[in-house]
Structure formats: C-alpha cells, structure tokens
C-alpha beads as a LAMMPS data file, in Angstrom:
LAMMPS data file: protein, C-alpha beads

224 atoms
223 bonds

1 atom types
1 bond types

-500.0 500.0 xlo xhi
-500.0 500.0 ylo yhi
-500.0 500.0 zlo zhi

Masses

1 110.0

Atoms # bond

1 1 1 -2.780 3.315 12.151
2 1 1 -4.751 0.905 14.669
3 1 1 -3.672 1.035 18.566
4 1 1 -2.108 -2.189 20.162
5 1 1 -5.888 -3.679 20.940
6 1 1 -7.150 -2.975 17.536
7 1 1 -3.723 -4.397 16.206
8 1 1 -3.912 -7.466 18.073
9 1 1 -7.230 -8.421 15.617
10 1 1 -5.980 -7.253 12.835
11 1 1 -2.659 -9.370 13.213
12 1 1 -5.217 -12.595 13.892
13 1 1 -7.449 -11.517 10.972
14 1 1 -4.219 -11.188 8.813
15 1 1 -2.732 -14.472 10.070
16 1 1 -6.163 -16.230 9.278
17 1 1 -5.816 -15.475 5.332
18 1 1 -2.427 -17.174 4.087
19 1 1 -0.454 -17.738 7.716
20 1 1 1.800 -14.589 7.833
21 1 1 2.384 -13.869 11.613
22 1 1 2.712 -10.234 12.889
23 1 1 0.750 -8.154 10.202
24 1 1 -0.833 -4.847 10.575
25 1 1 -0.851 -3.546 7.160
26 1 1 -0.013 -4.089 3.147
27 1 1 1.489 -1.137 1.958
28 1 1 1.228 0.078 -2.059
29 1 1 1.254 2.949 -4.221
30 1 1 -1.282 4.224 -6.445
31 1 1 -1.776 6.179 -9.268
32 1 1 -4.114 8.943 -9.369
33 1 1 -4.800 10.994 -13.026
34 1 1 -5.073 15.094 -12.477
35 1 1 -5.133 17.391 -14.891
36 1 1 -1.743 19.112 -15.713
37 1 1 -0.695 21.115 -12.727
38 1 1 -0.435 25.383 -13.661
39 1 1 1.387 27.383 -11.919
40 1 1 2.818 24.705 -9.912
41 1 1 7.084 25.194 -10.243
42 1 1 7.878 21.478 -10.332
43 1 1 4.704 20.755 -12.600
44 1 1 7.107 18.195 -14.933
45 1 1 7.226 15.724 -11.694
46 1 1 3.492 14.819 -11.701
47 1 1 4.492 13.549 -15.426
48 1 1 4.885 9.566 -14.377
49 1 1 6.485 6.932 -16.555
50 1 1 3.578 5.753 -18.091
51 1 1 3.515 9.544 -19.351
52 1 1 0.310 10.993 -17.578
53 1 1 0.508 13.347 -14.740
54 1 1 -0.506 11.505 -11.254
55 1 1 -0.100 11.874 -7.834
56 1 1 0.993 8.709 -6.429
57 1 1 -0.948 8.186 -3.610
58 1 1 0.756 5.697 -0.736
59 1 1 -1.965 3.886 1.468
60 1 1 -1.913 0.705 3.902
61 1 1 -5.138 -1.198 4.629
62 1 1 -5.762 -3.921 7.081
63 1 1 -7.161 -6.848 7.158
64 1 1 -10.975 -5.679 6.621
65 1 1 -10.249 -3.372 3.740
66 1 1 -10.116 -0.382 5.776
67 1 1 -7.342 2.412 4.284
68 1 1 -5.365 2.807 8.007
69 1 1 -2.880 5.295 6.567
70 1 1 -2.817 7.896 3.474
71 1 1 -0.024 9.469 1.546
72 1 1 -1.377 11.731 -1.023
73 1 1 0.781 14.945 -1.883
74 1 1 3.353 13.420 -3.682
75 1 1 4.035 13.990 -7.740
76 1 1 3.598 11.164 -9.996
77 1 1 7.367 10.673 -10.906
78 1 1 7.953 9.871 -7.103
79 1 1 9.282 5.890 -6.051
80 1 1 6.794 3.956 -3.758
81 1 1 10.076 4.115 -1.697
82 1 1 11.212 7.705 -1.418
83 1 1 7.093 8.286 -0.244
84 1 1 7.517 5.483 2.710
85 1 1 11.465 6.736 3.877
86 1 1 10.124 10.101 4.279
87 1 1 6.716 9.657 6.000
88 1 1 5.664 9.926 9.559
89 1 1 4.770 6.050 9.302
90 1 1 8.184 4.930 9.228
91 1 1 9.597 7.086 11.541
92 1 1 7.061 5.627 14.239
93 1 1 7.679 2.225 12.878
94 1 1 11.324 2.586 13.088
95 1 1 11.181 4.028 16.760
96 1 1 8.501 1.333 17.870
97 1 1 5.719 3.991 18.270
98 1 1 3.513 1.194 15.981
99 1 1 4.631 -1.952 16.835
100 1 1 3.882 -4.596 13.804
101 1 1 4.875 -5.601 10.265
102 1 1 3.281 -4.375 6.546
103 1 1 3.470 -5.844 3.614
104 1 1 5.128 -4.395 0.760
105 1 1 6.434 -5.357 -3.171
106 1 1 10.090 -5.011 -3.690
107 1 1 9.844 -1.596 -5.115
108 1 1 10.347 -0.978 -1.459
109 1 1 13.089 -1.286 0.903
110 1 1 13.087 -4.853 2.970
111 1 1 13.193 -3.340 6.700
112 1 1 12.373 -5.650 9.757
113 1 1 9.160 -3.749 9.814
114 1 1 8.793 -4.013 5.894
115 1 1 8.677 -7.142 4.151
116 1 1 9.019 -7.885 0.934
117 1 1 8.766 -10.978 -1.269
118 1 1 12.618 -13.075 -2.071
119 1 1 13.753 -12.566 -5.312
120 1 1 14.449 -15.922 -6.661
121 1 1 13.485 -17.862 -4.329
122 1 1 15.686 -21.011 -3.791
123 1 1 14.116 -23.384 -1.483
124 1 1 10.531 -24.766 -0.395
125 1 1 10.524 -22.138 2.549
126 1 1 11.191 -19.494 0.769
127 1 1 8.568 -19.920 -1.716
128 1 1 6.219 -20.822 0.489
129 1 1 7.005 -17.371 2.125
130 1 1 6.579 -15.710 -1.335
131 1 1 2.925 -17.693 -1.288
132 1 1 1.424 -16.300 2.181
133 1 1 3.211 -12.400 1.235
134 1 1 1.784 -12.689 -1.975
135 1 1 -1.746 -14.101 -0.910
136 1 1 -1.651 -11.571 2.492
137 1 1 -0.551 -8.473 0.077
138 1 1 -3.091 -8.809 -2.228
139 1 1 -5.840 -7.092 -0.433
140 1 1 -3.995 -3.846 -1.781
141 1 1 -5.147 -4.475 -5.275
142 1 1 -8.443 -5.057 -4.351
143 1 1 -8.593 -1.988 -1.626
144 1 1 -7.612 -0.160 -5.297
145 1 1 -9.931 -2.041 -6.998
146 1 1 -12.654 -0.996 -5.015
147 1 1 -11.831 3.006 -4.674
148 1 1 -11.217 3.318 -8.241
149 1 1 -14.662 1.848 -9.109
150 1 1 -16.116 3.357 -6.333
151 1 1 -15.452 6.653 -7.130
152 1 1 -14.872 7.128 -10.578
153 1 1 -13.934 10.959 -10.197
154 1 1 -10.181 8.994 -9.423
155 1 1 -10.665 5.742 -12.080
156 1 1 -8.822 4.583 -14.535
157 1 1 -10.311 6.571 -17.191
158 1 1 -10.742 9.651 -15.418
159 1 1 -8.734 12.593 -13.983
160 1 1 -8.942 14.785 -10.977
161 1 1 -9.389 18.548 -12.947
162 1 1 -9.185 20.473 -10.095
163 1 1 -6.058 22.810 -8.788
164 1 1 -3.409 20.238 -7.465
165 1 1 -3.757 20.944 -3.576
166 1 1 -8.033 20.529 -3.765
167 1 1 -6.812 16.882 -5.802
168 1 1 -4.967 16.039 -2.684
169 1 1 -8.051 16.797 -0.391
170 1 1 -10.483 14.843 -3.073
171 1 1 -8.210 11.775 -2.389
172 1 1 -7.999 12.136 1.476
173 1 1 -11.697 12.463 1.462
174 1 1 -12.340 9.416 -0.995
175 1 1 -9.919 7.188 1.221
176 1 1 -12.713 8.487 4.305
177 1 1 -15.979 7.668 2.329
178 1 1 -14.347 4.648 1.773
179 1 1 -13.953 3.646 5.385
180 1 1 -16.830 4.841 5.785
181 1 1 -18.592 2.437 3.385
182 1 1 -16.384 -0.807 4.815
183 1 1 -18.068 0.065 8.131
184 1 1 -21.352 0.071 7.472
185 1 1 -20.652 -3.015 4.670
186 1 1 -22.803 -0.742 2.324
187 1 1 -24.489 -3.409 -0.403
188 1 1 -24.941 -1.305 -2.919
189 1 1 -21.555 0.202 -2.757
190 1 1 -19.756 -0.520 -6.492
191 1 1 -17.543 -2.501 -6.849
192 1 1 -18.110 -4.520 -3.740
193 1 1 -17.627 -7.754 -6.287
194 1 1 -14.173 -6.029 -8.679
195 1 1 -11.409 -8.382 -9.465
196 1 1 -7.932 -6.756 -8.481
197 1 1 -6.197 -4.833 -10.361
198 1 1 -2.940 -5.203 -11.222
199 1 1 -0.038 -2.228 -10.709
200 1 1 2.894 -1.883 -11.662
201 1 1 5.480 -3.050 -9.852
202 1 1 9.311 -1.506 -9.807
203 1 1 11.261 -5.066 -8.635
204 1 1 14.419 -3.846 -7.264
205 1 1 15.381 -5.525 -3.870
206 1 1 17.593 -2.555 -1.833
207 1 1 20.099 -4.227 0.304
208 1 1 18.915 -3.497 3.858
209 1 1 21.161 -5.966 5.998
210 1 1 18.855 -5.983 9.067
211 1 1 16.079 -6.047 7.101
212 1 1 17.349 -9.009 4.909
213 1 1 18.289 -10.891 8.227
214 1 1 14.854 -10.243 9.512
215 1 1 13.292 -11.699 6.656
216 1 1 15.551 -14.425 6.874
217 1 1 15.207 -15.548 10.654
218 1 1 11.357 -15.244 9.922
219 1 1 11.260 -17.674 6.823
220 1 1 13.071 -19.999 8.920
221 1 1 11.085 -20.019 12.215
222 1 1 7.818 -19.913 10.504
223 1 1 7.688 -21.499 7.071
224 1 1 10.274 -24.481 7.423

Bonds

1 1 1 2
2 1 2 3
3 1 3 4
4 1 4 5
5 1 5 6
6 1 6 7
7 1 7 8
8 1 8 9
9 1 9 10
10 1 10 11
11 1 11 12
12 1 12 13
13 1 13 14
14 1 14 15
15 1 15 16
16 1 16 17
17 1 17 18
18 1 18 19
19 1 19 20
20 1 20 21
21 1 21 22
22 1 22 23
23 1 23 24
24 1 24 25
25 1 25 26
26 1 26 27
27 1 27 28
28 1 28 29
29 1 29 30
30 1 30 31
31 1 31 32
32 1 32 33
33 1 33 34
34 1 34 35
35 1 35 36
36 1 36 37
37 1 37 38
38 1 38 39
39 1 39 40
40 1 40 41
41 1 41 42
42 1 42 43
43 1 43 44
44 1 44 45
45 1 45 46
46 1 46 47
47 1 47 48
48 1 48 49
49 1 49 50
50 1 50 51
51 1 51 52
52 1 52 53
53 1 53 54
54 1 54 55
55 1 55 56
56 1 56 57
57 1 57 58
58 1 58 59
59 1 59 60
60 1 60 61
61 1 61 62
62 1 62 63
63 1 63 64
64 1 64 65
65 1 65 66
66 1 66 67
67 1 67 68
68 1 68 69
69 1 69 70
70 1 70 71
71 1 71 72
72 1 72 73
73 1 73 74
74 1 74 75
75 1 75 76
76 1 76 77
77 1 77 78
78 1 78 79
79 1 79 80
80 1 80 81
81 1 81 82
82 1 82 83
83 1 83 84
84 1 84 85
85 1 85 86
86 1 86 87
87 1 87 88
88 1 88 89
89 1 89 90
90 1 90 91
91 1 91 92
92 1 92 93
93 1 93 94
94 1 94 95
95 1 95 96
96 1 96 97
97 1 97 98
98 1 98 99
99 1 99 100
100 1 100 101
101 1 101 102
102 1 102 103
103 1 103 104
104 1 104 105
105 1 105 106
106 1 106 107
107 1 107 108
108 1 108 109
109 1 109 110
110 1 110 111
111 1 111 112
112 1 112 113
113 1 113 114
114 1 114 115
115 1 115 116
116 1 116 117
117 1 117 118
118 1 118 119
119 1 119 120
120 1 120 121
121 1 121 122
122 1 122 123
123 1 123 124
124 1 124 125
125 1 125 126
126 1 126 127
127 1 127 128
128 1 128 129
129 1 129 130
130 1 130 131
131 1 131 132
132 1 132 133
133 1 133 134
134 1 134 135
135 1 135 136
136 1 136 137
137 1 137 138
138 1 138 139
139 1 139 140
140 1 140 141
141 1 141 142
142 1 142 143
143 1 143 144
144 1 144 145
145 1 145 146
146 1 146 147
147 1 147 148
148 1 148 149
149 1 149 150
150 1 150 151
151 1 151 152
152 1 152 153
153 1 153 154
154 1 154 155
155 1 155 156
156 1 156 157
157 1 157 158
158 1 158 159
159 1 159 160
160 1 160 161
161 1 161 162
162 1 162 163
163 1 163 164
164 1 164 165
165 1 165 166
166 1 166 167
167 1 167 168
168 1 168 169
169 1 169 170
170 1 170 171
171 1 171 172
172 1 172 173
173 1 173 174
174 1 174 175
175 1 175 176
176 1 176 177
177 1 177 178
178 1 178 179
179 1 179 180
180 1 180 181
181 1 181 182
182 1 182 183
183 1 183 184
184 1 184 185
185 1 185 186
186 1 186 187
187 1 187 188
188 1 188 189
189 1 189 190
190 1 190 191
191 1 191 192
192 1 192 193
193 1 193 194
194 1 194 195
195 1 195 196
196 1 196 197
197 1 197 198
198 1 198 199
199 1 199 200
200 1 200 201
201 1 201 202
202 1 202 203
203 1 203 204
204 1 204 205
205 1 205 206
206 1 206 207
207 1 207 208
208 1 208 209
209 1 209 210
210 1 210 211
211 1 211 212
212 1 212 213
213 1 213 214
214 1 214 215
215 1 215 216
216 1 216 217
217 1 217 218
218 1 218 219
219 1 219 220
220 1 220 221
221 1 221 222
222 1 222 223
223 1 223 224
C-alpha cells in the first residue's frame, strides 16, 4: 500500500475522477480458473458458484491502475468479505497503520475505512454518493480488464494447470508485470484500450453501525 506522500496524490488523483474525498484504493475480488487441485485436502472449496474451480484473488489499485495490494491464496468458494476481515490490510487499516479509505461493492462489510454504495438510495445525496463510488470504483473492472487480457495464461477462457501453490505465485507475479507495464505506460501492452468487465457482485449490506454512521456523516458533509 502507498506511504502518506504517495497517498496524498493518489487521494487528489482519486478525488479528480468523480469527487470522492479521502481515497487510496478500490478494493474487488477476482476470479482466477486452475485446474482441479490433487492432493490438496479441501480441493471441493476451489469449486466456486459458477461451478469452476478458482482462486479468488483480492486486489486494490489506485488511482493510476497500479495493483497496491494482492490476495491470492484463497479457494474459489471464499466471500470477497471473509478474504478482506482476515488480511493484514485491514488489520493496519483498522489500527491506523494506512491511513485512507477504499472502495468496495456491498459484498463487503461498510467499515469507516470501507465504503460501500447505499442500498436504495432515498434522496439526491445519496445517489449522488452512489454516482462518484460507482464512477471512482470502477477502475477495478478495468484493472481486471486489463490483466485478464494481458495475460491470457489467467483469462476468461483459460486456466492456471499448474499445482495450486505455483498458481498462487503465477498470480503474484502477473499482478508485478503488471505494475510493471503501468510504469513504463508500455504501448503495445494488450488490452491497454478493453472495456470493463463486469463481476459478479454478492449485494448484501452487513450492518456495521460505525461504519454505516461513517458513511452517513460523509454523504452529508460532502454530497448535500
């Protein structure tokens, strides 16, 4: 994740596409196709519930595309959620190591350093909340977009073959070239011009009081 000077761009950078104050990062999960695991004792978990095995791989990217923060060791079964409660990430968000706010779709947890859109959104705030997370957040499906066609070893159509644990590495390493590629703004990189592509998304708000009055407090201070 980016240090307070790097943050302090990435926030402006962020705040320059759709007006949401205070953002370091979208967060989303992807799926990733491998092979069926052998000789792996919890091998039914990669099987996901669009029946393929996956890992779902958690990333956040900033502002310029750039994959700040990788989760990829967890079986395809696994919620977006479960991945983010149990990572390093939000223990340092939670204890103010990283100071800043993601981005995330309501198949995660609203937390004051987590936002996520309002369900049924009521009044011309709100929605125009919903517009700036929704505009802000989509850089996800295009960070996606533009891995996937990258390296098509991981796309769509294809499927990591390799044992389980080297398919973990692959991904890490992909997520790498990747940066690497966003740095040096690499023209002939594919997929430099891919529409984004659209996940799946599990809508169920959790009821996360401070979160909710976060959320809440922000709406009205910044989009009244």
């Amino acid at each position: 994740m980016p240090n307070d000077e790097e943050s302090v761009h990435i926030k402006r950078q962020f705040h320059n596409m759709a007006g949401f104050p205070g953002i370091i990062g979208c967060i989303d999960g992807t799926h990733i196709r491998v092979a069926c695991p052998v000789k792996v004792h919890n091998a039914a978990s990669y099987m996901n519930r669009k029946g393929y095995h996956s890992l779902i791989v958690q990333m956040v990217c900033d502002s310029s595309m750039k994959i700040t923060n990788v989760v990829a060791r967890w079986p395809g079964s696994s919620h977006d959620s479960r991945i983010f409660r149990s990572s390093t990430l939000r223990d340092h968000l939670e204890d103010g190591t990283i100071r800043g706010i993601l981005l995330g779709d309501n198949g995660y947890a609203c937390e004051r350093y987590l936002l996520t859109p309002v369900l049924r959104a009521g009044t011309d705030s709100e929605r125009r909340y919903n517009t700036s997370h929704r505009r802000t957040r989509n850089i996800t499906e295009r960070v996606f977009g533009l891995l996937k066609r990258g390296f098509p070893c991981i796309g769509v159509d294809s499927r990591l073959r390799c044992h389980i644990e080297t398919s973990k590495a692959v991904i890490v390493a992909l997520c790498v070239l990747h940066n690497i590629s966003r740095d040096n703004r690499d023209a002939d990189f594919p997929g430099n011009d891919v529409h984004a592509l659209q996940n799946d998304v599990n809508i169920r708000e959790q009821n996360n009081l401070r979160g909710l009055a976060f959320r809440r407090m922000l709406i009205q201070n910044h989009f009244h």
